[in-house]
Every structure is written in C-alpha cells, then in structure tokens.
C-alpha positions in Angstrom: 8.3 -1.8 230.1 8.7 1.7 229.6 8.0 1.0 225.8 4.9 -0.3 226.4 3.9 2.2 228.8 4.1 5.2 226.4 2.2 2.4 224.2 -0.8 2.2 226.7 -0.9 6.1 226.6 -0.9 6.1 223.1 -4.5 3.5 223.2 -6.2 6.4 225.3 -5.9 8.4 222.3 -6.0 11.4 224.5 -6.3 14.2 221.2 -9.1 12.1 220.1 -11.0 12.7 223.5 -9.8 16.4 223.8 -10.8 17.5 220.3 -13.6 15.4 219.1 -15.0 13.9 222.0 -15.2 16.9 224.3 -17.8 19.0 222.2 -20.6 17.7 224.2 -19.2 18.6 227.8 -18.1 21.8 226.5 -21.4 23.0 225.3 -22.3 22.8 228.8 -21.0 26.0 229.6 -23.3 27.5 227.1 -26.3 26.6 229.3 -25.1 26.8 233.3 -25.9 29.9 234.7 -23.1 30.0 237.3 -20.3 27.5 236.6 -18.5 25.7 239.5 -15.0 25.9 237.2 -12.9 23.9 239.6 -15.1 21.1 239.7 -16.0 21.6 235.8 -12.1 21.7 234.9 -10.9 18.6 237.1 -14.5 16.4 235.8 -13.2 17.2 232.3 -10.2 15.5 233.0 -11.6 12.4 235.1 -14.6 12.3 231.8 -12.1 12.6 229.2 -8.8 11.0 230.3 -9.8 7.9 233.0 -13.5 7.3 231.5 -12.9 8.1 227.7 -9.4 7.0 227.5 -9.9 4.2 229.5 -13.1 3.1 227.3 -10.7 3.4 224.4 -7.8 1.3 225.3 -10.3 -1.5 226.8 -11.7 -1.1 223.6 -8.1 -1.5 221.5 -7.6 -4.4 223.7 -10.4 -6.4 222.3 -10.4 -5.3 218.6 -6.5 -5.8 218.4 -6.4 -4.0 215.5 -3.1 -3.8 213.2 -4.5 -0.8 211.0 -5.5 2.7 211.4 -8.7 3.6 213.6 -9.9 6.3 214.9 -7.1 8.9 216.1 -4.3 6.3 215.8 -3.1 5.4 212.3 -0.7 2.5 213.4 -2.3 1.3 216.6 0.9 -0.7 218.7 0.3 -4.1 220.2 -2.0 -4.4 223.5 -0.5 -6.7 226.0 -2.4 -8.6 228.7 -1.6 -5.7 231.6 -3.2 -3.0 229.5 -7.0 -4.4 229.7 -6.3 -4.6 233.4 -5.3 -0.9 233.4 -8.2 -0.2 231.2 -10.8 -1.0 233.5 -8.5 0.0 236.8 -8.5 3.5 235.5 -12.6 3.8 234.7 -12.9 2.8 238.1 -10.5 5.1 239.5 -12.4 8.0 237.4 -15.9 6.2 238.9 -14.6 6.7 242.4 -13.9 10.1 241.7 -17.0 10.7 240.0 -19.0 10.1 243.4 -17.4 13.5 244.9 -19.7 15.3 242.3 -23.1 13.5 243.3 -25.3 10.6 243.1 -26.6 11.8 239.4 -22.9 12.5 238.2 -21.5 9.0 238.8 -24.8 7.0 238.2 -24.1 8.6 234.2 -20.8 7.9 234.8 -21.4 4.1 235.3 -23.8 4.1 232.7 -21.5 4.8 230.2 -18.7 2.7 231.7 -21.5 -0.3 231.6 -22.2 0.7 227.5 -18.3 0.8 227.0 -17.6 -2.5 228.0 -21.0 -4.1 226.5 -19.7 -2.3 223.1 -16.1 -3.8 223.2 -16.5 -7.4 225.6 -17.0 -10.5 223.4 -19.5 -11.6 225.9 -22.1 -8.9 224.9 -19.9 -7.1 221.7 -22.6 -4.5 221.0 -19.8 -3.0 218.7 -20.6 -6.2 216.2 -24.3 -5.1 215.9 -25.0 -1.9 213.9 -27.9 -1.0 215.6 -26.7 -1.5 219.6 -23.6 0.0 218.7 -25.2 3.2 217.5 -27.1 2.7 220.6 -23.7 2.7 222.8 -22.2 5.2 221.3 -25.0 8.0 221.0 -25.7 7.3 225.0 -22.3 6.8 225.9 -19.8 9.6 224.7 -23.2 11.6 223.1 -26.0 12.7 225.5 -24.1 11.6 228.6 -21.4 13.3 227.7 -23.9 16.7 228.0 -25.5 15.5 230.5 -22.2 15.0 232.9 -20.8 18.1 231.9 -24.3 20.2 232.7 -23.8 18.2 236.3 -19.5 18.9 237.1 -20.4 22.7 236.3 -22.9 23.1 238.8 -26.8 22.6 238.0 -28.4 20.5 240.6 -31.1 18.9 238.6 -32.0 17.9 235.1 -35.1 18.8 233.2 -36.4 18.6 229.8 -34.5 20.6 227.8 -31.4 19.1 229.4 -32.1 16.0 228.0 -33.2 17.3 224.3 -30.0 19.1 223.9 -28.2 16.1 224.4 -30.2 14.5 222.1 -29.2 16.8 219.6 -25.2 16.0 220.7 -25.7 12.8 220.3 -27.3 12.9 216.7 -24.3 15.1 215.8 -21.3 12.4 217.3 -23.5 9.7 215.6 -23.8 11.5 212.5 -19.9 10.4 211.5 -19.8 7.6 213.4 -20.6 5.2 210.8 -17.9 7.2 208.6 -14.9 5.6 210.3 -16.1 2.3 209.7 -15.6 2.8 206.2 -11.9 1.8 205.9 -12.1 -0.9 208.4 -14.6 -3.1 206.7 -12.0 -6.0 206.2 -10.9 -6.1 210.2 -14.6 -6.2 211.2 -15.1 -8.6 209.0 -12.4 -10.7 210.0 -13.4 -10.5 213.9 -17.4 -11.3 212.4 -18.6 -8.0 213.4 -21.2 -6.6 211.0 -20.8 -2.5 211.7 -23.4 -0.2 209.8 -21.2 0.4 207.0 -21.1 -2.9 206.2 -25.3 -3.6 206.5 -26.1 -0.2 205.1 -23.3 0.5 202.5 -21.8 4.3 201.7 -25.0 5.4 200.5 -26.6 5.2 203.5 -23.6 6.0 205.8 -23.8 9.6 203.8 -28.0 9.6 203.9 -27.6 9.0 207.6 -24.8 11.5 208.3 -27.1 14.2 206.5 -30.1 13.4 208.4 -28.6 13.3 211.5 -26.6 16.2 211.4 -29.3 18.5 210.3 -31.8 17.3 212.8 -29.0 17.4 216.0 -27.4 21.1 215.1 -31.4 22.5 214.6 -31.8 21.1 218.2 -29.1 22.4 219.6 -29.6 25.7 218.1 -33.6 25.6 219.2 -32.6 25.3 222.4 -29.4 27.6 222.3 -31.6 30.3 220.8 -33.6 30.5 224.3 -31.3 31.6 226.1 -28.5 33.3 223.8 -30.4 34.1 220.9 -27.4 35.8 219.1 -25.0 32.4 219.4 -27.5 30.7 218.6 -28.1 32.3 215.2 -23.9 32.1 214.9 -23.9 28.3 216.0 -26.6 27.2 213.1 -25.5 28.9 210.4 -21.7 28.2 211.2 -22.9 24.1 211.5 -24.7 24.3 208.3 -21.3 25.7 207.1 -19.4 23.2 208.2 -21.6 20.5 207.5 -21.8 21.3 203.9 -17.8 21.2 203.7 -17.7 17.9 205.8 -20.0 16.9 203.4 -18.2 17.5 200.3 -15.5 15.1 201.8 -17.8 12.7 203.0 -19.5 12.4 199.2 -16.5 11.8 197.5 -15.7 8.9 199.6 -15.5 5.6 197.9 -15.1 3.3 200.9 -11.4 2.5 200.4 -9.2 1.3 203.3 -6.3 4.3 202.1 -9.0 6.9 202.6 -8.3 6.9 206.6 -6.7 10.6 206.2 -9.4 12.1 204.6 -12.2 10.6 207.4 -10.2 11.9 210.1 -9.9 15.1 208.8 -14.0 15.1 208.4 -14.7 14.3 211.7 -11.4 16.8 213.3 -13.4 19.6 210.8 -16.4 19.1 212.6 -15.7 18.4 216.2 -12.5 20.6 216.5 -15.1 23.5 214.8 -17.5 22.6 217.5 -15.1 23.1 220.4 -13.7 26.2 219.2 -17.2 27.7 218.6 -18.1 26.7 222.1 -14.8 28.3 223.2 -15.2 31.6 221.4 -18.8 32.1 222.7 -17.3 31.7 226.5 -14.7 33.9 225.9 -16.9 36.6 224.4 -19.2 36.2 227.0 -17.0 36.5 230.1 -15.7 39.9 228.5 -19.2 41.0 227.7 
C-alpha cells in the first residue's frame, strides 16, 4: 500500500505544477499593490498541490498511459482508489478555496469542472483539439492569474486583469501542443485526435510562434503600466528565451524518443518565467 502511495504522489507530478504551472499565479505579485502573503502562500499550495495535482492524477487515471508524459517519464500504474483520491482532494482544495471568497472558489470550480470534462470519457474534451485547447488555456492559463490576483488580496477584477491572463494563457498554450508530439501513438490508441495529430509539426511550431509572441507582448503591455523598467526586462528576456525554445522546438521531428528534449523546452520557458517573476519581487522589496 505504501508502494502505491508514493505512486499516487508521483501522478500529482508536483515539480510539474511548481515549475511550469505556477508562472501564471506568480505573476500576480507583479500587479497587487499590497499582497496578503499568508493567504497568497497557503492558496499556492491548495492551487497547485490539491487543484493541479489532483487534476493531474484524475487525469493519469483515465489516459492510463505506459509511456512518458508530461513531468513523468515512466508513469506507474493507477489503481482504482487513486481516481477516488483524485477528485477527494480537488474537493478538499474547493472547500478551502471558499475561505478566500465567492470569486476565488467560483474560478476554482471552473477549472475543477474543465479538468474533469478534459480527462472523463463522458465529455473527453482532451480527444478534441480544439476543446482541449479550450480547457487548458482557461483552466491552468487565465484562471490560474486570475486566482492568484484574488489569494493576494485585490477585491475585484477589471479589464486589464483579464487581458493579462489572456496573455498567460497564450504563453501555456503556446507548448501545449508540443508534448503531444511523442504521444501520437497512445492517443491514437485511446481514439483521441490531439492537435498534433490534425495540425501536424508544422503547425504545432506556426502556432507556438504565434502564440507566444502575441501572450509575452500582452503581458509586457500591461507590465509596462505599472513597472515600466520590468517590463522592458520581461519582453526582451521572453523574446530571448523564446528564440532558444525555438531552436529546439524546430528541430523537432515528432519522434516518440524526443520526450527529453520537449521537456526541457517547456522547463526553459516556464522555469525562466518563474525565476523572472521571482527576481523582480525580490528586487522590488529591497528597492
């Protein structure tokens, strides 16, 4: 039991949700006037840990996969408990959530809600390539902004709240599509048909470029009003970064053994992200 434990643990992939999931949340700081840390710091665990983590291992559940994915390389066996667990601990983060406010946990539940219509067979969005953009950009993109901008502090939500996480979510969708690239034969086997597989690697790189561009010039526009100097810094280090993630991302021939190199693309750019976002707060509270 024990075994399977640590093997549950494993499924909520918790460096995935740390380092390349928690961008979004973390940019938050950037744009709170005052920051209610003890709420901020304990919401980035219930976000990141019950709802993420959760999402993920629900997820493993379904897809049952026996080859790498996303921040697991050998993914162990689910067993029957663990989808149980799953959804137990979303709503045990849900619960919590409601301590924050009514806005907080009604973002919560809409990404719980997109979560399971992404992964459940009755709905599997994941098997679309259009929906599932649509589940992931709103799910672990913008809301993940959104609920971050809330645990700090801010009371309400206006316009510019919402285009920044826009721009997050055009820069988590950007690679999204990338990890599908070495799992084309498992989603075919379950009859999903992912956007790799409509689109092909052309447009998986077309649409990371695109994407990309378009999210980090948001986020920068909207930066720039109120730290002009990090938002100079935050552009021109994304462009930076996105022309190395590039490089990687064009010499990609869509080959199942090419797992390594799309993990280090999207670590590159999201663990970038985080330390950026870091730096600027650090700087910040000194200055």
């Amino acid at each position: 039991m024990l075994l399977e434990i640590k093997h549950f643990i494993l499924h909520l992939r918790l460096h995935y949700q740390f380092f390349i999931l928690s961008g979004g949340y973390l940019l938050a700081m950037l744009f709170v006037e005052a920051i209610n840390w003890h709420q901020y710091g304990f919401q980035f665990l219930n976000v990141h840990i019950l709802l993420f983590g959760g999402a993920t291992a629900y997820n493993s559940y379904w897809d049952k996969d026996e080859g790498p994915v996303g921040g697991l390389k050998l993914p162990p066996k689910m067993m029957p408990w663990m989808w149980t667990t799953s959804l137990l601990i979303q709503f045990i983060g849900l619960t919590w959530a409601v301590s924050v406010g009514l806005k907080f946990s009604v973002i919560y539940a809409t990404s719980m809600l997109l979560f399971w219509l992404y992964s459940t067979p009755l709905a599997r969005w994941k098997g679309d390539p259009v929906l599932s953009l649509v589940a992931i950009g709103i799910s672990t993109g913008t809301n993940s902004f959104l609920l971050g901008i809330l645990a700090a502090g801010q009371q309400t939500l206006g316009f510019s709240d919402g285009m920044v996480a826009l721009g997050v979510a055009l820069i988590i969708l950007s690679l999204y599509p990338v990890s599908q690239i070495y799992q084309v034969e498992e989603d075919q086997a379950r009859g999903d048909t992912t956007f790799a597989m409509k689109f092909g690697l052309e447009s998986v790189r077309l649409f990371y470029v695109v994407l990309y561009v378009c999210g980090s010039l948001i986020v920068a526009g909207f930066l720039y009003v109120k730290l002009m100097g990090l938002a100079v810094v935050f552009f021109t280090l994304s462009i930076g970064a996105g022309v190395i993630i590039g490089s990687i991302l064009f010499r990609l021939k869509g080959e199942r053994n090419e797992y390594d190199k799309v993990m280090k693309i999207k670590f590159l750019a999201s663990f970038s992200f985080v330390v950026f976002i870091l730096s600027s707060v650090l700087i910040l509270s000194i200055t």
